[in-house]
mmCIF file of the N, C-alpha and C atoms, coordinates in Angstrom:
data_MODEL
# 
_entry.id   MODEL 
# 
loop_
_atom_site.group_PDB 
_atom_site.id 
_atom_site.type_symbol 
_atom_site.label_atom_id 
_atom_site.label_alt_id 
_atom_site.label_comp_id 
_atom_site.label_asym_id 
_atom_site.label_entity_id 
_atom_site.label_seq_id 
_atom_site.pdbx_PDB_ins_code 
_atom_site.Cartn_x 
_atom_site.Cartn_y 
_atom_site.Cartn_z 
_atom_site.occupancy 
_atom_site.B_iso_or_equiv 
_atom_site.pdbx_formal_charge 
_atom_site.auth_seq_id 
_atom_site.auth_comp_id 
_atom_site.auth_asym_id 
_atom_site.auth_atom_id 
_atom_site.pdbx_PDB_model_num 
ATOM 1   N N  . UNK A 1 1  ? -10.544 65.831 -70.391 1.00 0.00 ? 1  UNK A N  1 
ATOM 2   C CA . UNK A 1 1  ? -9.697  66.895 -69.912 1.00 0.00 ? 1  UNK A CA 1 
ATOM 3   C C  . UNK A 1 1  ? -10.526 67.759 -68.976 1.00 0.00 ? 1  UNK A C  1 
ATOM 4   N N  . UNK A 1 2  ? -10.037 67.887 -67.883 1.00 0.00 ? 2  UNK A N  1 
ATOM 5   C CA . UNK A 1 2  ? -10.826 68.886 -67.232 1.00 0.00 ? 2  UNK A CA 1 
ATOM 6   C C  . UNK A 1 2  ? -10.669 70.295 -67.187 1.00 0.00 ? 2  UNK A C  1 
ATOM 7   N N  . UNK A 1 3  ? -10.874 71.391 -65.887 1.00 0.00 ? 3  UNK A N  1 
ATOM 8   C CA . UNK A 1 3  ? -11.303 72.701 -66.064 1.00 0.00 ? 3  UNK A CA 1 
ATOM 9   C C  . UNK A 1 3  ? -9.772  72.886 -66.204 1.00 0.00 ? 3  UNK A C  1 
ATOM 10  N N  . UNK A 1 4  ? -9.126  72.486 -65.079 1.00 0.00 ? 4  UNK A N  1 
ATOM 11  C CA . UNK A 1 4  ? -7.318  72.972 -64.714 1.00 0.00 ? 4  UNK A CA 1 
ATOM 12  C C  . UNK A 1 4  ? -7.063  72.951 -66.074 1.00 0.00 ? 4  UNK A C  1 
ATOM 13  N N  . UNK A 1 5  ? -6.366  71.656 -66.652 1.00 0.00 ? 5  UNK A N  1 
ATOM 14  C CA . UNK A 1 5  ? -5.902  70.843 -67.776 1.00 0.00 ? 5  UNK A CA 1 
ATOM 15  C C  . UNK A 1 5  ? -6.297  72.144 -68.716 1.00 0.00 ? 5  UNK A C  1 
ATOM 16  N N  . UNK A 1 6  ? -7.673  72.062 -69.420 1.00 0.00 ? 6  UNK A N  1 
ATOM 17  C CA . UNK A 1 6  ? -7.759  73.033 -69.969 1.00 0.00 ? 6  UNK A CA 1 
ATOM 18  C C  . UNK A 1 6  ? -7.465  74.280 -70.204 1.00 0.00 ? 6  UNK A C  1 
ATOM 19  N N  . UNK A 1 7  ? -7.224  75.172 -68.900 1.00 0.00 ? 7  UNK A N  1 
ATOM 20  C CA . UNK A 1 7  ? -6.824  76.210 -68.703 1.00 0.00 ? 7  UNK A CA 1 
ATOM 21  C C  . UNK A 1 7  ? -5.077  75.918 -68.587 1.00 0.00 ? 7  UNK A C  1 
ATOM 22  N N  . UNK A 1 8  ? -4.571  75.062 -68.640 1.00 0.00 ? 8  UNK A N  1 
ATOM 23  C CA . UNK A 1 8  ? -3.104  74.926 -68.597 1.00 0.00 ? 8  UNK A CA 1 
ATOM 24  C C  . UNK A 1 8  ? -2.792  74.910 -70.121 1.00 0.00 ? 8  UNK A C  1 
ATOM 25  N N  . UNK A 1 9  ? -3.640  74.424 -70.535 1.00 0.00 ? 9  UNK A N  1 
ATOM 26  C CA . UNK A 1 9  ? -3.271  74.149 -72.365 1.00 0.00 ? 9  UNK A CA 1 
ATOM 27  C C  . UNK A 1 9  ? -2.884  75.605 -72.446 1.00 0.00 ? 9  UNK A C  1 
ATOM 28  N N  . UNK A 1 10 ? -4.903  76.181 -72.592 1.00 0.00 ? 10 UNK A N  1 
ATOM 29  C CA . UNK A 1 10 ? -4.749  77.491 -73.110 1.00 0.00 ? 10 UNK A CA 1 
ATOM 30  C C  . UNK A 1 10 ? -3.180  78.536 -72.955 1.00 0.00 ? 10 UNK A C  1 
ATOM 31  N N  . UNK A 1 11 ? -2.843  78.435 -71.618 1.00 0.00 ? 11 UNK A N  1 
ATOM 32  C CA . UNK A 1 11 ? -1.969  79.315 -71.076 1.00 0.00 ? 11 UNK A CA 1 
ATOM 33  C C  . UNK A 1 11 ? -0.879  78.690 -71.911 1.00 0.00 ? 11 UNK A C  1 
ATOM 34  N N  . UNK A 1 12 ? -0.591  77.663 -72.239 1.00 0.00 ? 12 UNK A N  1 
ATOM 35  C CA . UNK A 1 12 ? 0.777   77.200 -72.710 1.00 0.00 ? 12 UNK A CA 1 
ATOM 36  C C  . UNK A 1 12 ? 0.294   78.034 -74.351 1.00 0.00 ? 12 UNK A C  1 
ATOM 37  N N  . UNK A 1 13 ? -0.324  77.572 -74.688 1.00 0.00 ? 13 UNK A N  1 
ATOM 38  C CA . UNK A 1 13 ? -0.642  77.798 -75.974 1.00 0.00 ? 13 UNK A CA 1 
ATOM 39  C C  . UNK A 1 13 ? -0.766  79.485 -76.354 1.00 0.00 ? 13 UNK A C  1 
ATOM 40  N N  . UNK A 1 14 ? -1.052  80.319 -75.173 1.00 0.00 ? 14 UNK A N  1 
ATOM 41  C CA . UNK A 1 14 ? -0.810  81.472 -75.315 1.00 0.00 ? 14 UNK A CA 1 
ATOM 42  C C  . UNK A 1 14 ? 0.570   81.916 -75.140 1.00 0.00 ? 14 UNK A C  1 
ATOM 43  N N  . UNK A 1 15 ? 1.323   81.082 -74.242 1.00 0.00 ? 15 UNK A N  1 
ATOM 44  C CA . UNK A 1 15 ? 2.781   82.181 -74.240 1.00 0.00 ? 15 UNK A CA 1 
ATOM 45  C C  . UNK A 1 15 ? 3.708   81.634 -75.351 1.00 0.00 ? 15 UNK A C  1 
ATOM 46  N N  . UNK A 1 16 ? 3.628   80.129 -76.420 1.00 0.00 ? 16 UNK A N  1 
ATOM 47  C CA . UNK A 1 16 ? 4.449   79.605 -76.742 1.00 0.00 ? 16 UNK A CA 1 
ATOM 48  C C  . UNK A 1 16 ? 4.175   80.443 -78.526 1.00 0.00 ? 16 UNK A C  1 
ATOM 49  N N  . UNK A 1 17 ? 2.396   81.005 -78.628 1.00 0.00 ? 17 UNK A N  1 
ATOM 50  C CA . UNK A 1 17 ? 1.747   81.933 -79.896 1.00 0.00 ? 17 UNK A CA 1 
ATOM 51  C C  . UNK A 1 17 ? 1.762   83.395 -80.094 1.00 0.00 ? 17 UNK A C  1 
ATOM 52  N N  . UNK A 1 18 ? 1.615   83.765 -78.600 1.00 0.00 ? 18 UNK A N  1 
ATOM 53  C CA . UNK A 1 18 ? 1.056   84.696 -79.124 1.00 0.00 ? 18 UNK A CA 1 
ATOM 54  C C  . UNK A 1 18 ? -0.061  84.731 -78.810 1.00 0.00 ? 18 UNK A C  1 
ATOM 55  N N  . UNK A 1 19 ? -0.662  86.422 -79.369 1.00 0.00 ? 19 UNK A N  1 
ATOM 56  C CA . UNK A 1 19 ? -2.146  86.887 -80.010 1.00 0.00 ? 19 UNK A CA 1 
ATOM 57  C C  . UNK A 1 19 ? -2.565  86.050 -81.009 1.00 0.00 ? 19 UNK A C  1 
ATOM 58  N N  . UNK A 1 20 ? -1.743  85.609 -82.180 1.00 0.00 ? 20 UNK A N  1 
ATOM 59  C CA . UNK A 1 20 ? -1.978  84.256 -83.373 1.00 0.00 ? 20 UNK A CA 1 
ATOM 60  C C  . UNK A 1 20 ? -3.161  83.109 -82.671 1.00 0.00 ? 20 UNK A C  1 
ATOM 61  N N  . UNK A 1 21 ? -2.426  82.708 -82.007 1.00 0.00 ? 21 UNK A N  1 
ATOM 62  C CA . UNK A 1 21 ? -3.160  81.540 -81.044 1.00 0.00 ? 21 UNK A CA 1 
ATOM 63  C C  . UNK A 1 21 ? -4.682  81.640 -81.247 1.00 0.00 ? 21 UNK A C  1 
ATOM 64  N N  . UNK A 1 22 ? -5.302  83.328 -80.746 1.00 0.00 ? 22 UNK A N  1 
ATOM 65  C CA . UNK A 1 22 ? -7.028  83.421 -80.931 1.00 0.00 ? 22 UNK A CA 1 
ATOM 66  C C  . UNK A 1 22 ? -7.619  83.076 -82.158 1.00 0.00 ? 22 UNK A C  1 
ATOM 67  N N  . UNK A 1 23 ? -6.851  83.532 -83.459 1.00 0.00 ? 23 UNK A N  1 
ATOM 68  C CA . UNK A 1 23 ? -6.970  83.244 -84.774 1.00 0.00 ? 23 UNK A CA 1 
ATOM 69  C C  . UNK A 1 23 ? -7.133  82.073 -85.290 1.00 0.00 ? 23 UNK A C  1 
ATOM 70  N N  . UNK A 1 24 ? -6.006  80.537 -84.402 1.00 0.00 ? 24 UNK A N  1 
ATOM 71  C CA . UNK A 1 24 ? -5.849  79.534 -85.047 1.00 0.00 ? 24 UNK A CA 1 
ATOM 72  C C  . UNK A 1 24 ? -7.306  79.055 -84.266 1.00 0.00 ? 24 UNK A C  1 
ATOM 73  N N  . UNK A 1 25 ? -7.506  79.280 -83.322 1.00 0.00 ? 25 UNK A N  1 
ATOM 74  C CA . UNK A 1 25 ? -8.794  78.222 -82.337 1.00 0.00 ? 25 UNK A CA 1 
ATOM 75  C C  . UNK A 1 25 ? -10.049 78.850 -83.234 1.00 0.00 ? 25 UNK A C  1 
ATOM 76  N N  . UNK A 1 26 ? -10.163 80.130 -83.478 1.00 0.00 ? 26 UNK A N  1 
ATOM 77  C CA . UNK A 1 26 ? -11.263 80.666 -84.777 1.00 0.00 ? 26 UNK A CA 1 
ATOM 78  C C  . UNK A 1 26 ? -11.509 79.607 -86.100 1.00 0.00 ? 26 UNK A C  1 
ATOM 79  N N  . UNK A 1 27 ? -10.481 79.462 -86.169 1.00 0.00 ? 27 UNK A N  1 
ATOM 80  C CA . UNK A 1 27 ? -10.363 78.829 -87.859 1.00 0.00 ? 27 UNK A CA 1 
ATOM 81  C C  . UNK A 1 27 ? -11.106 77.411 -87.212 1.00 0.00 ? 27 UNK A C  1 
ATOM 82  N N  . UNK A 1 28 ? -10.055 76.742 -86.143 1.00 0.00 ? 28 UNK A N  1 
ATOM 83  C CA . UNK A 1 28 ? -10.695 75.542 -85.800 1.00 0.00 ? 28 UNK A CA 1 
ATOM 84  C C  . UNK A 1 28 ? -12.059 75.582 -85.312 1.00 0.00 ? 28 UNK A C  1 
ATOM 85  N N  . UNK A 1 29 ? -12.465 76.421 -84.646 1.00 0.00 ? 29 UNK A N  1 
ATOM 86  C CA . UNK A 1 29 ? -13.738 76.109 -84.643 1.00 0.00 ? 29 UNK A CA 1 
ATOM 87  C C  . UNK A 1 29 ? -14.289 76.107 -85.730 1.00 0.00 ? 29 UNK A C  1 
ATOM 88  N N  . UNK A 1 30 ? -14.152 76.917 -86.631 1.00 0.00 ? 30 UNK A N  1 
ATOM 89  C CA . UNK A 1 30 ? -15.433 77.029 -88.102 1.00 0.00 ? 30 UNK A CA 1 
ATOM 90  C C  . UNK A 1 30 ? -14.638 75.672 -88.985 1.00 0.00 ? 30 UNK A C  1 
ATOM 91  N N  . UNK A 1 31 ? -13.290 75.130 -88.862 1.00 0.00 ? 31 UNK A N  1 
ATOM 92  C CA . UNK A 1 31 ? -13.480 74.139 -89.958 1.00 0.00 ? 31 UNK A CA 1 
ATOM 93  C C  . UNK A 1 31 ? -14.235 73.090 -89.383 1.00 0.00 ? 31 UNK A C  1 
ATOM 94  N N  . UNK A 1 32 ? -14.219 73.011 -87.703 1.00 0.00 ? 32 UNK A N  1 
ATOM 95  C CA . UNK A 1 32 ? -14.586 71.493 -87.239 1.00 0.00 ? 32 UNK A CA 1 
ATOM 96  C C  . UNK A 1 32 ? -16.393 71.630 -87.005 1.00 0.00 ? 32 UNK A C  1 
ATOM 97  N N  . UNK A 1 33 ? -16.885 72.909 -87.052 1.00 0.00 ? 33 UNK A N  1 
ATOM 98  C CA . UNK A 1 33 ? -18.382 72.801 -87.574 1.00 0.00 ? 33 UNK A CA 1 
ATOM 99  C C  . UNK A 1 33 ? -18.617 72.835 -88.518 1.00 0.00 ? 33 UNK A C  1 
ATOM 100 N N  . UNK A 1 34 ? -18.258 72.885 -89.529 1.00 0.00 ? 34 UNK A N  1 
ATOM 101 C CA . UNK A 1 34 ? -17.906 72.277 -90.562 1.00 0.00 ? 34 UNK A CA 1 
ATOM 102 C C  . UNK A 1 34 ? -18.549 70.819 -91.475 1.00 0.00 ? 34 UNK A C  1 
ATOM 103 N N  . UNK A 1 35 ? -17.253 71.004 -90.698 1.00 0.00 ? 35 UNK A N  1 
ATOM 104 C CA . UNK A 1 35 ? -17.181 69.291 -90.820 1.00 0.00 ? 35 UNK A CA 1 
ATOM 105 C C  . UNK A 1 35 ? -17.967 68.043 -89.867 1.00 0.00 ? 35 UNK A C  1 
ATOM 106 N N  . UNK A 1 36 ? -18.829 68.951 -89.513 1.00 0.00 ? 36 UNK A N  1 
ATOM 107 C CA . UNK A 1 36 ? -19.419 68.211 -88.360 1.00 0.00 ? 36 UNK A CA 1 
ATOM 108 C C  . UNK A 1 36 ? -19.401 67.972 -87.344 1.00 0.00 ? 36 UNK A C  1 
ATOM 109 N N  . UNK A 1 37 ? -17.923 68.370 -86.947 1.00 0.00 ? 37 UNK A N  1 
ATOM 110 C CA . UNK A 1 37 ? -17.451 67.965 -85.399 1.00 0.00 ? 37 UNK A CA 1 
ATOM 111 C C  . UNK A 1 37 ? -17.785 68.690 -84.537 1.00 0.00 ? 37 UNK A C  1 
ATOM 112 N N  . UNK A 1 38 ? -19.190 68.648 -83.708 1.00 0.00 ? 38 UNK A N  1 
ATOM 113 C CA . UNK A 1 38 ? -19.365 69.525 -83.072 1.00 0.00 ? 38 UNK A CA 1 
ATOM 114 C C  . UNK A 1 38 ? -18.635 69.700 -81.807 1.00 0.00 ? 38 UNK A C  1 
ATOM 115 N N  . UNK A 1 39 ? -18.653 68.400 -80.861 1.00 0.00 ? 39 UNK A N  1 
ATOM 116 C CA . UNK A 1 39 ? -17.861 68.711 -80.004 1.00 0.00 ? 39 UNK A CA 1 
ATOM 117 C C  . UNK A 1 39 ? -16.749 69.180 -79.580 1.00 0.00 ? 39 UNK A C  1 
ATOM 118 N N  . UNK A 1 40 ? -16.283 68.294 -81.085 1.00 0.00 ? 40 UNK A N  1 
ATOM 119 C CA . UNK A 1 40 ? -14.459 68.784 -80.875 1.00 0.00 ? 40 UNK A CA 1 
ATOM 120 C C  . UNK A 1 40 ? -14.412 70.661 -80.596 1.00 0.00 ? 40 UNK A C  1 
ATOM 121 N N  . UNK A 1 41 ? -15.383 71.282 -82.183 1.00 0.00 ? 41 UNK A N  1 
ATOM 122 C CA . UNK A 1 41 ? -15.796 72.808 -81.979 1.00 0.00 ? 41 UNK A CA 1 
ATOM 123 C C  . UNK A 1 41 ? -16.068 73.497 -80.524 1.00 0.00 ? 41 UNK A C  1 
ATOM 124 N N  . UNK A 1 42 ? -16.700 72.285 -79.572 1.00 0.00 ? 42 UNK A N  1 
ATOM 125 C CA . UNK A 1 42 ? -17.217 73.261 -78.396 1.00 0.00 ? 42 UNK A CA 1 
ATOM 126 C C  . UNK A 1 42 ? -15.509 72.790 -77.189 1.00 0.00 ? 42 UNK A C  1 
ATOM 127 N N  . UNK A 1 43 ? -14.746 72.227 -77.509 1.00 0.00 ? 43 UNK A N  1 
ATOM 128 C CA . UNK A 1 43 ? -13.532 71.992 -77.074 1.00 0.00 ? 43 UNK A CA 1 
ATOM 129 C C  . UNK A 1 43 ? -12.877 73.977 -77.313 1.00 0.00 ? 43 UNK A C  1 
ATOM 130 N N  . UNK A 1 44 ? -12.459 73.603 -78.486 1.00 0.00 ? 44 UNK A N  1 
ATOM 131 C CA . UNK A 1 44 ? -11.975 74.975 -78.692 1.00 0.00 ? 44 UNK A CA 1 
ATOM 132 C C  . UNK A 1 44 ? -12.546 76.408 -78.671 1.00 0.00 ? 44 UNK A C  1 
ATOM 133 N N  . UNK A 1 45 ? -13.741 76.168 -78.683 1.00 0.00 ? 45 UNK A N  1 
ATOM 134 C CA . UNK A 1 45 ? -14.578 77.257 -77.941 1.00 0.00 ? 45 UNK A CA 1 
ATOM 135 C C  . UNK A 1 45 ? -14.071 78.018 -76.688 1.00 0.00 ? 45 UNK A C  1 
ATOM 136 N N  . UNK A 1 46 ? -14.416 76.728 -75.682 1.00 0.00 ? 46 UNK A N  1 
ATOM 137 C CA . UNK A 1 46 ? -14.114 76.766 -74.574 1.00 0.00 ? 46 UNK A CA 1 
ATOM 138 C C  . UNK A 1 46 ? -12.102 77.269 -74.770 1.00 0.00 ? 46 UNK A C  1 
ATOM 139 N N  . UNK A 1 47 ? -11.578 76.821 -75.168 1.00 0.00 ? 47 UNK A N  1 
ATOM 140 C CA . UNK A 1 47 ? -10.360 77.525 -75.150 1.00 0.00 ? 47 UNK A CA 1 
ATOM 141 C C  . UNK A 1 47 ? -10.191 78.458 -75.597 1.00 0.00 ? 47 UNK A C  1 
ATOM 142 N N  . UNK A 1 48 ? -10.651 79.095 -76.584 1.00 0.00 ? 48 UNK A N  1 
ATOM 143 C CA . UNK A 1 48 ? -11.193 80.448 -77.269 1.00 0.00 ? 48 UNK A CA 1 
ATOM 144 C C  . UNK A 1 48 ? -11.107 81.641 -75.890 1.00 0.00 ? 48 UNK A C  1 
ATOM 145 N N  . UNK A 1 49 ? -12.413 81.322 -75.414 1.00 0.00 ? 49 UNK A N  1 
ATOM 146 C CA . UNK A 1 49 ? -13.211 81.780 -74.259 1.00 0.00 ? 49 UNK A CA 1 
ATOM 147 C C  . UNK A 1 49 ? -11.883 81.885 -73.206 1.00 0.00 ? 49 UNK A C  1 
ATOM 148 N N  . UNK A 1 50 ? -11.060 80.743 -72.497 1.00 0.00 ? 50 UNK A N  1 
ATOM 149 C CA . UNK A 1 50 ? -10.305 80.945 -72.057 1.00 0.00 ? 50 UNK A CA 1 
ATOM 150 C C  . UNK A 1 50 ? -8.631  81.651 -72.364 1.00 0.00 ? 50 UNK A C  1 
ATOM 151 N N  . UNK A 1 51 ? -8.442  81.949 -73.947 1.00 0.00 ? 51 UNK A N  1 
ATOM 152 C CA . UNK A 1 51 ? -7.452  82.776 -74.049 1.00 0.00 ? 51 UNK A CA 1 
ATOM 153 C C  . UNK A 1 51 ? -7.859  84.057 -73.990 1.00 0.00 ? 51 UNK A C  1 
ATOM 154 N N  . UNK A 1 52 ? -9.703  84.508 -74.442 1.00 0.00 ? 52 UNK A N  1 
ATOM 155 C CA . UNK A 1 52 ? -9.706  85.727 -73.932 1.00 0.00 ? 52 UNK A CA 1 
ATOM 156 C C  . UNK A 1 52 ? -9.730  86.246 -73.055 1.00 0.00 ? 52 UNK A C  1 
ATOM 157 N N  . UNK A 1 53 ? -9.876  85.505 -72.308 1.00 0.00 ? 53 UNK A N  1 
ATOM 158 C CA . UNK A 1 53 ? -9.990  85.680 -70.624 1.00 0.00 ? 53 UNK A CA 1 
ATOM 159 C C  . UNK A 1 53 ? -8.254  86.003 -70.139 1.00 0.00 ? 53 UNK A C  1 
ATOM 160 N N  . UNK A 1 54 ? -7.550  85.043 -70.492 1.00 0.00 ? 54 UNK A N  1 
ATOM 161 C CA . UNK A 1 54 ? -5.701  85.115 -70.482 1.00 0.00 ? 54 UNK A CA 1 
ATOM 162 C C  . UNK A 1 54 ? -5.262  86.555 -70.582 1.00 0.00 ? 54 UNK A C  1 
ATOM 163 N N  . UNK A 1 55 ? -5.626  86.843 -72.155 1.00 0.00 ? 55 UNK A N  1 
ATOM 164 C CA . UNK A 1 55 ? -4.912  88.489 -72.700 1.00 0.00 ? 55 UNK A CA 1 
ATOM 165 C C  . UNK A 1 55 ? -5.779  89.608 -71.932 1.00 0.00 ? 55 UNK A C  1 
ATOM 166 N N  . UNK A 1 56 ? -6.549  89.723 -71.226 1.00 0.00 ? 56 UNK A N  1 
ATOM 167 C CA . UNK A 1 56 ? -7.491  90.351 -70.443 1.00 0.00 ? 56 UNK A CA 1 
ATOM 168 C C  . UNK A 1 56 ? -7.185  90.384 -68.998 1.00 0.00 ? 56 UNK A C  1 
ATOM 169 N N  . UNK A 1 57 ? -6.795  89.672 -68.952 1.00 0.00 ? 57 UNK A N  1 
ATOM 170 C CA . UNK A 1 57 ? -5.505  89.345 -67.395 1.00 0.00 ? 57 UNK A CA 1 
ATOM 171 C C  . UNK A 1 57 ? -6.669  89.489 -66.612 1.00 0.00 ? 57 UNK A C  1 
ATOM 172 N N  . UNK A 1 58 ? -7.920  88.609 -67.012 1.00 0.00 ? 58 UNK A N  1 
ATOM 173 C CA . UNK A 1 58 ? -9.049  88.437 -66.263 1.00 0.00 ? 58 UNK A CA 1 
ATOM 174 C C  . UNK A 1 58 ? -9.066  87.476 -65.099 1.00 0.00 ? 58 UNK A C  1 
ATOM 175 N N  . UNK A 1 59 ? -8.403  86.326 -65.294 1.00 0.00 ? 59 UNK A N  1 
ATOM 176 C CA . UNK A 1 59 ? -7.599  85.102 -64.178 1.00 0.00 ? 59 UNK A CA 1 
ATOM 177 C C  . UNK A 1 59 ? -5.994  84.898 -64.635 1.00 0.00 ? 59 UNK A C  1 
ATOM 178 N N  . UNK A 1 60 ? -5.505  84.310 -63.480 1.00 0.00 ? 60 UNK A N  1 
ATOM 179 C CA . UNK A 1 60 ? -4.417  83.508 -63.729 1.00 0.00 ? 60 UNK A CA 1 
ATOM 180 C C  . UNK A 1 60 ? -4.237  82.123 -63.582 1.00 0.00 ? 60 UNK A C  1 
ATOM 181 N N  . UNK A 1 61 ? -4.250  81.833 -65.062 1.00 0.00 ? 61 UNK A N  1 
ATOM 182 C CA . UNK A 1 61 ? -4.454  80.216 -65.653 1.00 0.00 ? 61 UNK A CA 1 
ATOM 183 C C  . UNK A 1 61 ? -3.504  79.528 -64.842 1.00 0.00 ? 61 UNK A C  1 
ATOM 184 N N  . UNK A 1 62 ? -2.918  79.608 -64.009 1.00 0.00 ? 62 UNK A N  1 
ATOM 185 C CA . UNK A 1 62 ? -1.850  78.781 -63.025 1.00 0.00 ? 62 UNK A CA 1 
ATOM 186 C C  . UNK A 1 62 ? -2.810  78.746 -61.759 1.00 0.00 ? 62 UNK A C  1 
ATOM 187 N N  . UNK A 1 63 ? -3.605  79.573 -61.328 1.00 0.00 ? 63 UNK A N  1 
ATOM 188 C CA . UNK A 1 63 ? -4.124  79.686 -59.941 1.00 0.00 ? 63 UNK A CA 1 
ATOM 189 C C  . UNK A 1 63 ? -4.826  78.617 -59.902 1.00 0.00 ? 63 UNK A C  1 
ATOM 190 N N  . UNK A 1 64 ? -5.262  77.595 -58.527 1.00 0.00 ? 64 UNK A N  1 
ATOM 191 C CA . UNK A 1 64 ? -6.064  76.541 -58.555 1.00 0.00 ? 64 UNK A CA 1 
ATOM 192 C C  . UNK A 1 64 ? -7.863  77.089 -58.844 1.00 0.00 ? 64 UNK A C  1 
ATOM 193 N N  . UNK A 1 65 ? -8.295  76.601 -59.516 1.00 0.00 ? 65 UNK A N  1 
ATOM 194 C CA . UNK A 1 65 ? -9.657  77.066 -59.948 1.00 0.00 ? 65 UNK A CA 1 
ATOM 195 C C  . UNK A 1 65 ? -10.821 76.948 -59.269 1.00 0.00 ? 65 UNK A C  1 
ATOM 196 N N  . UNK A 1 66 ? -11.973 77.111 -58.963 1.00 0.00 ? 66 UNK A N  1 
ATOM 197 C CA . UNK A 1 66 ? -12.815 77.197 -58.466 1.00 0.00 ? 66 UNK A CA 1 
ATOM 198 C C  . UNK A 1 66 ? -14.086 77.473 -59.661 1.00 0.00 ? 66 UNK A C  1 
ATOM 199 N N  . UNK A 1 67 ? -14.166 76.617 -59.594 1.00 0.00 ? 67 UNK A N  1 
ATOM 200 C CA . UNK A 1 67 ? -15.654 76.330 -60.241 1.00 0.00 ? 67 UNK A CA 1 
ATOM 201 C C  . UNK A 1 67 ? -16.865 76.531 -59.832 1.00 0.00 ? 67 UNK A C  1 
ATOM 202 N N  . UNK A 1 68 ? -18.170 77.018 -60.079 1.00 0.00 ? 68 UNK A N  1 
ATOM 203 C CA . UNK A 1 68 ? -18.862 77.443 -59.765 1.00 0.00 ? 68 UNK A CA 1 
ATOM 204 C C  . UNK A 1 68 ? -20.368 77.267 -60.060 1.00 0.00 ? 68 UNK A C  1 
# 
C-alpha cells in the first residue's frame, strides 16, 4: 500500500468513526506488538500518525501528496 492509499484509508476510516477510530489503531498497535507483529504495528502507526494529522486539519488526505 502506498503513501496516497494509506492516507485514503485513514481519511475513510476517520469520517465513517469518528474520534473512536484513534482509540481502535491504539489498541491495534499494542495487541499486534504484542503478539509479535511488528510490522503489521508499524502499519497502524503510520495511520495513527496520519489520523492525527486529519483531526488537526494539518493536510488534506484527498490532496495529491508529495513526499519528501
Amino acid at each position: 500500500m502506498g503513501a496516497e492509499e494509506t492516507c485514503r484509508l485513514a481519511a475513510d476510516l476517520a469520517e465513517e468513526f469518528g474520534e473512536q477510530v484513534s482509540r481502535v489503531a491504539e489498541r491495534a498497535i499494542a495487541t499486534l506488538e504484542a503478539d509479535g507483529f511488528i510490522e503489521r504495528a508499524l502499519i497502524w502507526r503510520a495511520i495513527h500518525a496520519i489520523l492525527a494529522d486529519i483531526a488537526a486539519n494539518r493536510f488534506d488526505p484527498y490532496a495529491p501528496i508529495a513526499i519528501h
